[in-house]
Every structure is written in C-alpha cells, then in structure tokens.
N, C-alpha and C positions, 0 to 999 in steps of 0.2 A: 468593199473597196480595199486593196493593195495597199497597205501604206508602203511610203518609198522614206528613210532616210539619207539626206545626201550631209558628208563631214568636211567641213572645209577648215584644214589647219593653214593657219596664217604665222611664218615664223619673221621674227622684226629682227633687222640688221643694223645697227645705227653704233658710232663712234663718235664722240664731238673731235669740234678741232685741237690737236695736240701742240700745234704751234705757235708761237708768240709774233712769227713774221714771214709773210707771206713766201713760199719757198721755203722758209728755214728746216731747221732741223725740229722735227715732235720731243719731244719732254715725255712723252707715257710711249710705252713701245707696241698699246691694247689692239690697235686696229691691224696692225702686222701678225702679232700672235693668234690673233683670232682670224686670219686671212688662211693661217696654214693648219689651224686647229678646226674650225666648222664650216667655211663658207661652203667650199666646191663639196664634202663629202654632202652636207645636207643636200646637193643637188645630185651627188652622180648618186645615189642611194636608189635611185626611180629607175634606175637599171635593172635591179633586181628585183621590182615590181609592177609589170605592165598595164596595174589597172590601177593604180596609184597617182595624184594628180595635188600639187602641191600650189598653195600660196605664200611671197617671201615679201616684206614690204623692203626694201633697201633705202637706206639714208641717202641724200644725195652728199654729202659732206665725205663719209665713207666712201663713195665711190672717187672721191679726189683721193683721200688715204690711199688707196689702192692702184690708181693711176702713177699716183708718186712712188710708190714703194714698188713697181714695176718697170719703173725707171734707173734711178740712181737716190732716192729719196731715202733716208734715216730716220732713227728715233736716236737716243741717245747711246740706249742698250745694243743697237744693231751696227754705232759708230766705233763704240767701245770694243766689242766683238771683232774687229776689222782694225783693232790698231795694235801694235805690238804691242807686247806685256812691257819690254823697256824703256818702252816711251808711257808707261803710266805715270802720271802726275800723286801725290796722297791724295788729292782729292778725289780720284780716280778712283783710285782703291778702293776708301770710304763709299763711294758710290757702289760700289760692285757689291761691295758688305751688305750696305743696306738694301739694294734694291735687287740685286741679282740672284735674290729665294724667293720673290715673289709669283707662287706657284702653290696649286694643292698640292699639301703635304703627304695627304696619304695616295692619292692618285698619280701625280707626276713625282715627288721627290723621295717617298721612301722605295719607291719602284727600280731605285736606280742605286746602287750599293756608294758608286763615288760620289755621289751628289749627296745622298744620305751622310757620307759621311762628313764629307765638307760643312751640310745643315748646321748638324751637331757639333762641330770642332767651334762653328762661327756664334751658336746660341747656349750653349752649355757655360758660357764664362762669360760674366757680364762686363769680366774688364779686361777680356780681349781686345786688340786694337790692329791695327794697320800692319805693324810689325811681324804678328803672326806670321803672316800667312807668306806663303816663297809664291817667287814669279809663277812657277806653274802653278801652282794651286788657282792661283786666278785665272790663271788660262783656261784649267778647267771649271772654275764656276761657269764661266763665261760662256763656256762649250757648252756647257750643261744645262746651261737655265733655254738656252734657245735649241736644243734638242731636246727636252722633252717636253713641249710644245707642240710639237707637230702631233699630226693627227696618227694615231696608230698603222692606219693605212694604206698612212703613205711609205710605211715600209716596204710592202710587196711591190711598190711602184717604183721604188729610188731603192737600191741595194745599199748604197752609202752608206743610209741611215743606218743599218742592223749591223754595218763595219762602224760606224762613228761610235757604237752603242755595246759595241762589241770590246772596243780596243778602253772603252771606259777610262784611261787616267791619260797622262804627258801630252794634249791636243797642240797642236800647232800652231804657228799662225795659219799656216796654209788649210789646215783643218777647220778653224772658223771663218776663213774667206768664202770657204766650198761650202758653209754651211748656210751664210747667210746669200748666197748666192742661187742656193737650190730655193731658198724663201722668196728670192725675185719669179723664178722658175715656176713655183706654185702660184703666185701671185697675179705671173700675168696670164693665167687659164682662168681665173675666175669670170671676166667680163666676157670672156667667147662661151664659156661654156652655160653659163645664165641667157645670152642671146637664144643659142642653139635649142636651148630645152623649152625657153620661151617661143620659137615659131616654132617648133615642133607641139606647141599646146601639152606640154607636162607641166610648165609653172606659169601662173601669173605673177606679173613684178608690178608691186603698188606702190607711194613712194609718203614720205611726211613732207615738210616744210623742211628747208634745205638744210638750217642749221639747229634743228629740232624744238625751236621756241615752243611755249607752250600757249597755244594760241588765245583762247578764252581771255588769260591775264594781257595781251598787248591790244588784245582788243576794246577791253574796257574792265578794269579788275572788279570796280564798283558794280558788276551786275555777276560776280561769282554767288556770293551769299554764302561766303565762306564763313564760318564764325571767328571771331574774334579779327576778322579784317578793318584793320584801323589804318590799313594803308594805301594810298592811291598816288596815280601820277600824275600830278596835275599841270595843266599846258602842254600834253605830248601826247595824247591821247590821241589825235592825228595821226600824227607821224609814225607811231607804233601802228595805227592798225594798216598806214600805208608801207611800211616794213615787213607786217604781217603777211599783205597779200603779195609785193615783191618777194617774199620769201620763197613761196609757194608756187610762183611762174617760175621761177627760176629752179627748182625740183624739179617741176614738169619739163621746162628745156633740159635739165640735164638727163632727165630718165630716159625722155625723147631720142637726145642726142644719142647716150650711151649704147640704150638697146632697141631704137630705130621705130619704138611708137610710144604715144602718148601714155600714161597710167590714166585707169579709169577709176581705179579705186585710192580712196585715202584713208592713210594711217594718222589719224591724230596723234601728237607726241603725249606718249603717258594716256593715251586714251583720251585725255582732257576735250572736252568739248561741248560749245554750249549753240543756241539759235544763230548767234551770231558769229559765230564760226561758221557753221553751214550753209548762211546767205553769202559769208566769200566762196567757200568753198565749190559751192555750188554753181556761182557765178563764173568761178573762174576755169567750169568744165566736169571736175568728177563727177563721175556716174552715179555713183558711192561710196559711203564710210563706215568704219566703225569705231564700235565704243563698247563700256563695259556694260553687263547685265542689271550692275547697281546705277547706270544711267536710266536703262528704261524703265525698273521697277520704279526709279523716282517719278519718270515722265509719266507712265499709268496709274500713279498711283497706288499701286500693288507689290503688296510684299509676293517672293518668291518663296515659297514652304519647302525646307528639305528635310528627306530623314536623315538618321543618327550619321550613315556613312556620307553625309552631305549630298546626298543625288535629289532632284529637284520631285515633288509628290507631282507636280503636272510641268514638263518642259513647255508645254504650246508655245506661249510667250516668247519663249525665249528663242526657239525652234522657228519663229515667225519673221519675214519678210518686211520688212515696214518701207512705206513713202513717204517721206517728210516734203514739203513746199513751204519755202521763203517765201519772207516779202514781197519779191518781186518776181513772183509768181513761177519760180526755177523749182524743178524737183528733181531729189535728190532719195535714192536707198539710203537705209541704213540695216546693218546688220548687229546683233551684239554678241558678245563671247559670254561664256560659260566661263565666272569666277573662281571656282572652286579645284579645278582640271589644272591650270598655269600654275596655281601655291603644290598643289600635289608632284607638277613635272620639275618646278623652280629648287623646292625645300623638301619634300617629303620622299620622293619615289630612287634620291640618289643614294638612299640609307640603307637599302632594301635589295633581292635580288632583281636584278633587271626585267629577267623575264618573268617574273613574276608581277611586277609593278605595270608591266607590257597590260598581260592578263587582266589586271584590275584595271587599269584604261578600258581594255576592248570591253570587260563588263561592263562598267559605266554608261559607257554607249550603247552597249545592247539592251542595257536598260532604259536607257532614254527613248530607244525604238519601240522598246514593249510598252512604255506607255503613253506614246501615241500613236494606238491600236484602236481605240477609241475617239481620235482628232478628228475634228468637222474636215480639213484638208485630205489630200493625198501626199502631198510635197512639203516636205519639211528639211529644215537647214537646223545643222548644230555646227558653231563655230569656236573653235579648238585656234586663239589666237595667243602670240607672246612671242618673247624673246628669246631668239634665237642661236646664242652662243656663250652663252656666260652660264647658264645650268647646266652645261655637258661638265665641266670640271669635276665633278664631283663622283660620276657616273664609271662604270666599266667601261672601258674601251672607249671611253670620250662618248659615250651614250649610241653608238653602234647595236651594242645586244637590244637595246630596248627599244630603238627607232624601229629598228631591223623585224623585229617581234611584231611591232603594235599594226606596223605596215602590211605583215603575213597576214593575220588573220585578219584585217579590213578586205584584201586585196584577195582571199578566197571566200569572202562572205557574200552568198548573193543579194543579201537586203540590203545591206550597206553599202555604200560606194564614198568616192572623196571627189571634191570639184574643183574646179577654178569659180570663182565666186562671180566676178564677172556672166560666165556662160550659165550657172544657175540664176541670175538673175535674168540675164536674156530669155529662158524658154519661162519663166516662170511670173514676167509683170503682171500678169490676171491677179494673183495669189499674193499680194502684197497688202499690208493695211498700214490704212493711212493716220500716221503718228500725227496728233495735232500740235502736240507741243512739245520741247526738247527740252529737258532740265538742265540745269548745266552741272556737272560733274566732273568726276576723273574716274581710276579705275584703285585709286588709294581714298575708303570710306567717304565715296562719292565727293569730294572738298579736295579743294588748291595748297593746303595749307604744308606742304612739302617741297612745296615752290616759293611761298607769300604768308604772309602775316607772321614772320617768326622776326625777329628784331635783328638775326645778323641777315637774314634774304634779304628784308626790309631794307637793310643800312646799301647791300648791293645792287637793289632794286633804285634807290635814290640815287648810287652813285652813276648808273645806265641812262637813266635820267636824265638827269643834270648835263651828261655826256652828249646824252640826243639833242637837246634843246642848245648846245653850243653850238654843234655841227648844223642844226639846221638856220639858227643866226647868221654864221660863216657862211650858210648856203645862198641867204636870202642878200648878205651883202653884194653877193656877184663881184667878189674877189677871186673866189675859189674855178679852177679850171673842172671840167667835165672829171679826167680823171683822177682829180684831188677829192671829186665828190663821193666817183663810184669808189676807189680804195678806201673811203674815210666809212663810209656805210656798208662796205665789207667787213669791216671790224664790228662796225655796231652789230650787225646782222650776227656773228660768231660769238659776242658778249650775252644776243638774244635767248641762246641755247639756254635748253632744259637742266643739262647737267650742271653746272655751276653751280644753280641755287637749289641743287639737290642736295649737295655736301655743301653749300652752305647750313653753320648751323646743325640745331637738332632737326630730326634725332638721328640723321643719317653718317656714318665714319666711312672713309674710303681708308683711312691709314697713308693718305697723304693727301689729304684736304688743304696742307699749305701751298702744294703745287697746285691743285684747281684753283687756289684763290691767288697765285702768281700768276696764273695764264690769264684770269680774268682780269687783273687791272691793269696786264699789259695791253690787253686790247684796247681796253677803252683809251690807255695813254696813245698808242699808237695812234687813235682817232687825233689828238691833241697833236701832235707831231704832224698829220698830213696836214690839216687843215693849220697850222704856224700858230697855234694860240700856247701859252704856256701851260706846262700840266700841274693841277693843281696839288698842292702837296696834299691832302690827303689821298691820292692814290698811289703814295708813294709808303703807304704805312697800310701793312694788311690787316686786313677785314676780320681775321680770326688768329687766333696765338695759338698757330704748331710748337711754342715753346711751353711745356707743361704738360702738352697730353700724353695722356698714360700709354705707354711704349705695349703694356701690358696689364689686366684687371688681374682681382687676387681668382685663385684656380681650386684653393683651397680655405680651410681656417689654419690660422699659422699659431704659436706658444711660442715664441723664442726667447732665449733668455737675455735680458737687458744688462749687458756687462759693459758692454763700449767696442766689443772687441768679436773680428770677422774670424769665423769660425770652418775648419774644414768641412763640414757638417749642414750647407748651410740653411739654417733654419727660415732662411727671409726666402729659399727659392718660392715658393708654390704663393707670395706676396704678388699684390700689383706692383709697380714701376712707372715713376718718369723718367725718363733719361734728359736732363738739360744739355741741351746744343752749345757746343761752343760757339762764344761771342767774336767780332773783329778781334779782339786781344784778350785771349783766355786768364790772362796772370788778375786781370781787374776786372771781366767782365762778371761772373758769378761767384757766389759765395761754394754752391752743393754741385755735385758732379751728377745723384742722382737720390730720388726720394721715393720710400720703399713704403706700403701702407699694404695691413689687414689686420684680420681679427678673429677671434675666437668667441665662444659665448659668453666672454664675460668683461674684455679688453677692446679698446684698439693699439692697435701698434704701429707706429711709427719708425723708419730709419731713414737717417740723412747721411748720405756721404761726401764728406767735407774737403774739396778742390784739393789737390796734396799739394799742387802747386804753390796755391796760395798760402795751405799749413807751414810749409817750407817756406815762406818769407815772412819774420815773424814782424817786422817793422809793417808787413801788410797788414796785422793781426792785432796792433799796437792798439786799436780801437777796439770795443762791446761791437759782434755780430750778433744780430737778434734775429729769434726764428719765431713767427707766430704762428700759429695754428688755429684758426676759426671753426666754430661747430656752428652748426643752424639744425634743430630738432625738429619735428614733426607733430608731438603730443600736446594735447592741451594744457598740462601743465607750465609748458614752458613758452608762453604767450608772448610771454616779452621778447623784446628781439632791441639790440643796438648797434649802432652802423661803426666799423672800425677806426682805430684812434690813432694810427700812423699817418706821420706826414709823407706825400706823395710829392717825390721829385720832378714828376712828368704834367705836366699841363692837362690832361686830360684825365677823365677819373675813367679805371676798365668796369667792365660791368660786375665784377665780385665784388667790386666794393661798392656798390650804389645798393646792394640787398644789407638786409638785419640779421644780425647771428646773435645767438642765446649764451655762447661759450668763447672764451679767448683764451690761449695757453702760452703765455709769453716765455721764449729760455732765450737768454744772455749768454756767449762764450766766447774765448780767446783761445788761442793755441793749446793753452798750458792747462785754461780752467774752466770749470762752470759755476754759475753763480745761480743762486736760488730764485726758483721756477714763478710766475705772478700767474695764479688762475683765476679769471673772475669771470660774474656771470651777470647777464642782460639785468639793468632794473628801469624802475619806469625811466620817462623822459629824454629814451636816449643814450643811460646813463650807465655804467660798469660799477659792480661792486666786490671787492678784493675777497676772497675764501682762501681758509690757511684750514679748513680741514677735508684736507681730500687726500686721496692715496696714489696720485700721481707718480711714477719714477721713472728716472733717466739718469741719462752715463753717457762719460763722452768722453771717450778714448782712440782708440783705431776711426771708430766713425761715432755719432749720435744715437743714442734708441732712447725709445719716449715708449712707456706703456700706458694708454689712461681709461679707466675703468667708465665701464660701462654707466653704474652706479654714480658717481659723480657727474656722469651728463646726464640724469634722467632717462634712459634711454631701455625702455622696455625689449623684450625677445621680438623678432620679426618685426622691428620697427626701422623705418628708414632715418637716415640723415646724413647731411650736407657737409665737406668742410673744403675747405683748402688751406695754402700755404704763403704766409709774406714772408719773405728772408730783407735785410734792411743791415746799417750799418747805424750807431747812435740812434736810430725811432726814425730815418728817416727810410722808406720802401726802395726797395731798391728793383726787388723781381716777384713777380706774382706767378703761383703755379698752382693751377693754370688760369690764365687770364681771361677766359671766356665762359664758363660754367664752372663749379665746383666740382668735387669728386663726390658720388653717389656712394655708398652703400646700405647696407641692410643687417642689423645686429643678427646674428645666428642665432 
C-alpha cells in the first residue's frame, strides 16, 4: 500500500489591541509594520506554486487593526511620520530616540548606510540627548524606521521605494506623507486579497477568540494543574467563561463578516487548551482544533522518542487524525503540530543560509514520510503550525529565500503534497481515532504558568477580576443602558488578551513592558468610566517598575579602574546599564542619572552616575545621600539571609524588599565628600553584623565606582547571585532599582 503524506503549514496572525480608547490612536506601531512586512507576501507567494495550498489563522482584533489603518487610523510612530519636524515638541524627539531603532539590526538597519549611521551617532554615547540631533536628522530617523519595514518585494511593485532608498538622507515632509501613505495602499489589499485566494481554495482562514484570551484559565484556572497555581478567581468564574464563549461568536461573526464564511477550524491562543475548552468550542460550531504535540503525548500517555537531530523514531501519533466528543455529545477534530519544526523556523534556521535550512526542513519531512512506510494507515497529516510574522525579521530577504525553497521542493515532490486542513479532514473521517481524554496544556512545557501563577500576572489577574465583578454589579443593578454594557465589556474582553500577562512579570521582556502594563490598566479604568463608579487608585500605580530595568545586561567582563573619574577610553562600555527616567521635576526627583554593573573573575563593579543637576546645587546636597547595595548569594555557606534596614517612605513595601539578603554595602556622600563605607553581613535572627576586614574600594569624583571582591561575598566561580540598589536621603529610601526583581548574574 502507497503511503500518502499530506503537510499542512498553519501560519497564526494575531496583534493585541494597541489602543487605550476606542478609535484612538495605537501606542505600538506592530500591527501596521507587520501589515506591510508579511501579511499579503505570505499569500501572494502561492503564485509561484501551483500545487502549494496554505493555512493562516487570522486574529480577529488584527483584522480591526487593519481595517483602521486602511482608513485614516495611526499608531504613534505613523502620526509622528506625518507631522512636520518643526512642530516637534522635546518630548517628540525623546520619542523618536528611543523608539524609532526598533528594528533588526543586522537585517533592516545596518542594511541601510544612513540609518546605520544615525544607530550609532544615537547609541555610541550614553549622554547624548535631545540637542544632538538637527531637524533633519529626525526626519530622517523617521523616513527610515518605516522604510525598512516593508517587505523587500515590494520594491519591484512601488518604484518609490528604491527612489525613497535611493536618495538615503534630507526626506521631507512630503516624502514621509507618500511613505506612510503607500502603507495605507498596501494595507487595504490585504482583506481582498485573503478573500480571493480563499474562494479560489489556495488558503484556509481559521480564526482564535477575538481578543486572544487564553481560554483554559477564564474558564476555570483551578482545573489547569499548573504547578505551583496558588491562584484562582473567585466569584467570576461565570462570567469569565460567559466572556470566553462571547469572545469566540464574535470571531466567528467577524471572520464571517470579513471573508464571507464561517471558520471551521480553531486556533487556540498559545495553543492552550483543555476538555473544557472544547465543549465551548465545539458547541459553538468548529469543526476542528489544534494544539501542541506535548498536549497529546500528555492525553496518550506516551512520551514522543526522538533522535539526536530531534525528528520523531515513530511520527504515527503525531501524523494521526483524532475525534474528540464532549459532554454533550458534540464532536470535534483535533489535529497537533510538530514541536520541534516552529523552535527550528522561530530561533534557529535564521542564523544559517536560508536555502540551506529550506533543505533541512524538506528533509525532515521526507523523513517523516520514510517512516511511516511501515504505518497501519495510508493517509497521514503532518502539521507544520506557528507564527506567522515576527520570525521573518531575522531571515534574508524577510524569509522569502527559504519560504520560496521549502515550497519548490514540496510543490515538485510527488509523495508529498500540502492541504487545507479542513478538506483533508473531509475526505479522511474513516481514519480518525478517537481521543478519549484531552489534557490540558499549552504549547510552552505543556503548563499555563507564562500566563498565571507568577505573583506580577497574579497581581493583574486580581486586578481583571475585581474589574469583572464591578461591571457585572453595575449590570445586575439595571442602571447601566445596553450600550454602557456592551462598551464596558469591550474593554474587559481586550484586558482578557493573552499578551499582557505574557510580559507581565517573568521571564518574558518586551523592552517596553511599562507600555503593555499602561495599556492594560487603561482598559480596565475605562471599564470604571463607562459604567460611573470611581477607579480605584490602585490602578492608577503600575503593576511593574519600567524604572530600574536594565536598558542593557553586561556583554562582556569589564576591569575598570576605580579612580572617580570618566575616561576617554571607556572601560564601563561592554557594562550592563540602567538608565533612570526622569521624574515630574528632575532637580529633586532622583539622586543617579544612571547605574553601570559588571564583573570580572574576581570583582563586581559598580558605577553611579550622580544627577549633575543636582551636584550643581549644593544646598540640595547639604544632607548624607546614601547608596546601598544588597547581595543575596546562592551557596550553602551563606544560609542566613536578613531583610533590609531602611526606612521606607511609601506605604507600600515593593517586592525587593520583602526577600532576605546575606550582604549590605552601605556608602554615604555629599557633593564634595565620601565617607567610610559600612559592610555587613546577614546573622542569625534577622540581624546585620558590622565587618571592617574586607577589600572593598570606591571613589567619588566625576561620578561613583565601587569594586567589591568576589572573596568578600563568598561567592565561588560559576556561581550565581542577586543584588540590587536603594539610593535614600539621611536612611530614609527614596528609589529602588529595580523595583520588581533584582539584577542577576553569574561570577565568571
């Protein structure tokens, strides 16, 4: 018997919402970038392969992005773009600085000689500022961050571009109108051109829950069996799962609406999904779902065996058809993806020559065909599922060479073919086996725990909460009008999203998590504002401290020499870095401008650089500023641990200071002086005890440096440990950095 395998790549589209108020303007500019960077080329690509047959899951939240942005709708960066350079405000500027490089370096920005240059004029000097830079120069940041963006391809299609790319420096206004203009241009082809290929049967469109919640936790978090889950929502458990399945109708009407038929198939968000997922689901219509490979080796019972180069010793399982039945007697497909394949196209294959990486795909699969040669079936599915636009960055040509590749040789293989998943389950119901029980999982080490049980998701998970259980009070009074209800639980529904409490917390960094956690507790206020209750002040104080986090981790070992004094030379570059943000009123808000940490095999090093504003007023300086330094060690030796001794000005304790540290390195200074150093170290009871033999030194001149030996903290080769930073005025705390974890490292 013929074995047949059929490949079905699933690519996910999804953006959360960028906005804080319905209509407004987006705060991240990602769903526009990636409008003119992947959407249409992943589709028009099947042009140049006739036998080629693709799966896309689209968000429905993304398809408002795109509606909007093919109208007259903004992000911030696309507003910026479109207003003169003389009408910039500093805060404008500042903005352009910092966020107008956010791009691969080596794919989009050293690609481009003025943009490269611009990089390095704007990161080379850490106390560059605003003043630098001349009008044009930002005009052309501005030109530049949002032309090389686009997709390669779309050069042969828009001549502009290779004239906008051409003429490289002095852009205009008129040049960034035209630019962001040609992005409306690109924009609004994506929904016709997804219809088109969709009744033409080259793609199926599958769709998630509209504002990508992750379904399992609003359905009932208590039956994840997540470990270390010590947190539930209690009294809302309701209403979240009747949020859950409203989510999910409302996907399907938008899919409907947009591209003129229902989705049969579902994308769980994150994979996540458990039984009671798929009794909505199922309930409320799909055909089918999926999920990851480490779902079903839980639900079988059966680990999956692979060799060295990770390909599976028997794919069956995985290659297999399943029907699952609910409760209430609905059945539903399920399909699962192949693990290994998504980390390889996500993280590994963009390091590498494209067509080459092509190749070791299409082997992989031929290898999965050669070994089930031997399969009780004839029809077998391999499902090649993930996301769809955020791993091209990394790649040649925006991942072009190697889509382009992997497509050729599927697309002349006679064994192989690609499907719409959909129509291989249609000819194929015979061939299906019947999954009795569904684990619950994700597609991250099978657990929730990247969403929940971490104590800052936790804290935003209470605050959603708390939020539901108002609005639906307010609902139950029959005060509130119809659409005071539906705007009020359009917010909750957009607070529901996955992404939030993805960069909430560990271990995940976006490098601007304090804007994800400003868009989240606008929503939930907004919920407060529709429905007229007042908002309560703690959502007026965010959930994580952008102030402290390291701008930058150390890149090397640093030796620099501890004089006081900033050097041509300088030894702190290859350091990590915080940069502290300026407060409401910079002259009193901080003590340090920025705090510089790394180490060598035998030191850590410390540098503080001390507000020159504030040096300069010495009656500010008329009091002892105090810098403490906390260690927390790792080895047995140093068991004890004591909770810090400064008194806190703020009502609230952050969470560095509720843990135990084994080490405290107190320095005292004034404009003019330093006074000697107090080092002491944990003893029992809680308690500090003073040491005057250690080899500590510091200097304080131009700025601060502190070297302190390895040796004095205990602290063996390859060992980790903890510290952070109190800076205070007379012992009382003034600013903690950083206010939400310590800083990690690892002795060399």
């Amino acid at each position: 018997m013929q074995k047949e395998l059929s490949v079905a790549f699933v690519w996910h589209f999804h953006q959360p919402n960028y906005q804080t108020q319905p209509n407004g303007i987006r705060l991240m500019p990602w769903a526009r970038l990636h409008a003119i960077k992947d959407y249409l080329d992943m589709v028009l690509i099947l042009d140049k392969f006739p036998n080629i047959k693709l799966n896309f899951s689209i968000g429905a939240e993304l398809i408002d992005a795109i509606e909007d942005y093919s109208k007259e709708g903004h992000d911030i960066h696309s507003k910026l773009a479109v207003t003169p350079v003389e009408e910039l405000t500093d805060d404008d500027k500042l903005y352009i600085l910092n966020y107008f490089f956010d791009a691969n370096y080596e794919t989009l920005i050293s690609k481009n000689p003025r943009y490269n240059e611009l990089y390095i004029k704007r990161y080379s000097n850490a106390e560059i500022g605003i003043e630098n830079f001349s009008l044009e120069e930002y005009s052309d940041i501005m030109m530049l961050f949002n032309l090389v963006w686009f997709d390669p391809s779309w050069k042969e299609v828009y001549p502009e571009l290779k004239k906008f790319e051409k003429k490289g420096r002095n852009y205009t206004l008129k040049d960034r109108q035209d630019l962001i203009n040609l992005n409306r241009k690109i924009i609004k082809q994506i929904i016709p051109t997804f219809k088109k290929y969709q009744d033409d049967k080259r793609i199926e469109i599958i769709t998630s829950p509209y504002n990508h919640p992750i379904a399992p936790i609003l359905i009932n978090p208590n039956d994840l069996k997540t470990p270390a889950l010590k947190y539930a929502m209690p009294d809302c458990k309701i209403a979240l799962m009747i949020d859950i399945k409203e989510q999910i109708k409302l996907a399907i009407e938008k899919i409907e609406k947009t591209f003129g038929r229902k989705p049969k198939g579902f994308w769980p968000s994150e994979h996540c999904i458990s039984q009671k997922t798929l009794d909505v689901v199922a309930n409320l219509g799909f055909e089918w779902a999926i999920s990851d490979e480490s779902v079903l080796s839980n639900s079988l019972k059966k680990e999956f065996i692979r060799d060295f180069r990770g390909c599976y010793e028997d794919p069956y399982d995985v290659c297999s058809l399943y029907l699952y039945k609910t409760k209430r007697e609905k059945e539903i497909n399920l399909v699962f993806r192949d693990s290994i394949i998504p980390n390889l196209i996500n993280f590994e294959y963009a390091h590498h020559n494209s067509t080459l990486c092509a190749n070791d795909l299409f082997d992989r699969i031929k290898t999965v065909y050669d070994k089930l040669k031997n399969s009780p079936d004839k029809k077998h599915l391999f499902t090649i599922a993930m996301d769809g636009e955020n791993n091209w960055d990394s790649y040649e040509q925006d991942g072009a060479i190697f889509l382009e590749r992997i497509y050729s040789l599927i697309n002349n293989d006679k064994a192989i073919k690609t499907v719409l998943i959909s129509d291989y389950i249609e000819k194929n119901k015979k061939t299906e086996k019947l999954l009795k029980k569904v684990t619950s999982g994700s597609w991250v080490n099978q657990e929730f725990q990247l969403w929940i049980a971490e104590p800052t998701k936790n804290l935003a998970w209470k605050y959603l909460v708390q939020t539901r259980n108002d609005l639906k009070e307010a609902e139950n009074s029959g005060r509130l009008s119809k659409e005071q209800i539906k705007n009020a639980k359009d917010e909750i529904y957009i607070a529901e999203g996955s992404d939030w409490f993805w960069w909430y917390g560990e271990p995940n960094n976006s490098g601007q998590d304090h804007i994800f956690d400003f868009m989240f507790r606008e929503h939930l206020k907004n919920v407060y504002n529709i429905i007229e209750k007042p908002i309560p002040s703690y959502l007026e104080m965010p959930l994580i401290s952008f102030m402290g986090k390291p701008l930058k981790n150390p890149k090397r070992n640093i030796t620099p020499l501890i004089n006081g004094m900033v050097k041509d030379n300088d030894e702190w570059l290859s350091a990590g870095c915080i940069d502290i943000p300026d407060g409401p009123v910079i002259q009193e808000n901080k003590l340090i401008d920025r705090i510089y940490f790394g180490t060598d095999k035998d030191n850590l090093y410390m540098r503080f650089d001390i507000n020159k504003y504030l040096m300069s007023r010495k009656e500010s300086f008329k009091e002892y500023f105090s810098i403490y330094v906390y260690i927390k060690t790792y080895n047995s030796e140093e068991s004890l641990a004591s909770p810090t001794r400064t008194t806190n000005k703020k009502d609230s304790l952050l969470p560095v200071l509720l843990d135990g540290y084994n080490h405290e390195v107190k320095f005292a200074l004034t404009s003019n002086r330093k006074y000697p150093l107090q080092y002491s170290r944990a003893v029992k009871d809680g308690l500090w005890e003073l040491h005057w033999g250690h080899h500590i030194k510091y200097e304080h001149k131009e700025i601060f440096e502190v070297c302190i030996p390895f040796e004095d903290l205990n602290i063996e080769r390859n060992e980790n440990f903890d510290f952070f930073v109190i800076t205070g005025c007379s012992g009382v705390t003034e600013e903690i950095y950083p206010k939400d974890i310590p800083l990690s490292l690892t002795r060399p």
